[in-house]
C-alpha positions in Angstrom: -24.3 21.1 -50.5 -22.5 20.9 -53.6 -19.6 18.4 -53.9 -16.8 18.2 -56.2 -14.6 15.5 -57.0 -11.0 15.5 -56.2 -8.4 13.4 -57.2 -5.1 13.1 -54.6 -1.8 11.1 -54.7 -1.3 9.4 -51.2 1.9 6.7 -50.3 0.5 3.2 -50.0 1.1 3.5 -46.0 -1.6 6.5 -45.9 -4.2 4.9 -48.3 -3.5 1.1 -46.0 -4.2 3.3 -42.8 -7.1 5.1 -44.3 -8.7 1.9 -45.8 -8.4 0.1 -42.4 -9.7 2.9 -40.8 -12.7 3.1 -42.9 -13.2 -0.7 -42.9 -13.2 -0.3 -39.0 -15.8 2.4 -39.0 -17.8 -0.2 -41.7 -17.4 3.2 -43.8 -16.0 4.3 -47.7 -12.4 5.5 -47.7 -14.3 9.1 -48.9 -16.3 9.2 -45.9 -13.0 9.2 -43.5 -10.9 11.5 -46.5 -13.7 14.4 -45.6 -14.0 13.7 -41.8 -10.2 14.2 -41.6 -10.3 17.0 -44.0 -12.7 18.1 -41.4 -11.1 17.8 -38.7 -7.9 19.2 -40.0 -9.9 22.4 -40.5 -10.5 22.6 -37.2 -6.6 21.8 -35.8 -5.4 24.3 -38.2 -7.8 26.5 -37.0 -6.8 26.0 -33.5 -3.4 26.0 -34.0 -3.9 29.4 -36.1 -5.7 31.0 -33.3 -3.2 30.0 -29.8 0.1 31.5 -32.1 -2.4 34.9 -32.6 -2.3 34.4 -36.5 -6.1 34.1 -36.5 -9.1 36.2 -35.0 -12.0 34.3 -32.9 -13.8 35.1 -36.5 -11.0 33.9 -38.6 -10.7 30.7 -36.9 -14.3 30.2 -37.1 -14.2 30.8 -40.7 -10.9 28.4 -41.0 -12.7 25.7 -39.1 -15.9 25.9 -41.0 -18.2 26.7 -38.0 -19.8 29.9 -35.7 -18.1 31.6 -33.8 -20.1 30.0 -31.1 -19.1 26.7 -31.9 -15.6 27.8 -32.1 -15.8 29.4 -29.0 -16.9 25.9 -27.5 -14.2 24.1 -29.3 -11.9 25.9 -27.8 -12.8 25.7 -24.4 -13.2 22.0 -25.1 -9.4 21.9 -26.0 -8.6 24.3 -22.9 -7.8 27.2 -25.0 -7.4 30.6 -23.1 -9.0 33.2 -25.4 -7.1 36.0 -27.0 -9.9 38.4 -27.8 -8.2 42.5 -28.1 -10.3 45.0 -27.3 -11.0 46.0 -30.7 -13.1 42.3 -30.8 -14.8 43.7 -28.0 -15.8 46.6 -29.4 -16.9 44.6 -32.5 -19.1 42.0 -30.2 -20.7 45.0 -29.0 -21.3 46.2 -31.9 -22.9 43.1 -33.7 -25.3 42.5 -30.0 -26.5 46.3 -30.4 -27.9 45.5 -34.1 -29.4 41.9 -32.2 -31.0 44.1 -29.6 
């Protein structure tokens, strides 16, 4: 995976938190920046999907994972699904060409 480098402006109480954090974890300050980054991701891709904004796809995409895996995060976060009948057709669809 190709990185980039990214400079950001945070106040001193969110670089103190993220510093103690990392020093916790025995980890860089970069380390925890991309696991939160991360994990935002995911929360915005939840979020996204329980106000309807975002397909089971989109979110997946948002989140940076399958649709699987989305699939299990939601249920791990007791998220009711809110497929349409259109993404049934379109799960359908993408099993026929599996099969």
């Amino acid at each position: 995976m190709a990185t980039k480098t990214l400079s950001i402006r945070i106040g001193d109480t969110d670089y103190k938190f993220l510093s103690s954090l990392a020093k916790e974890e025995n980890e860089d300050v970069s380390k925890k920046i991309r696991e939160l980054v991360d994990l935002g991701r995911v929360m915005l891709a939840i979020e996204k999907y329980k106000k309807s904004e975002a397909s089971l796809e989109k979110a997946a995409h948002i989140a940076g994972v399958s649709i699987a895996k989305m699939m299990d995060i939601l249920k791990e976060y007791k998220i009711e699904a809110n497929l349409e009948y259109e993404d049934y057709l379109k799960s359908l669809k993408t099993l026929r060409k599996v099969w």
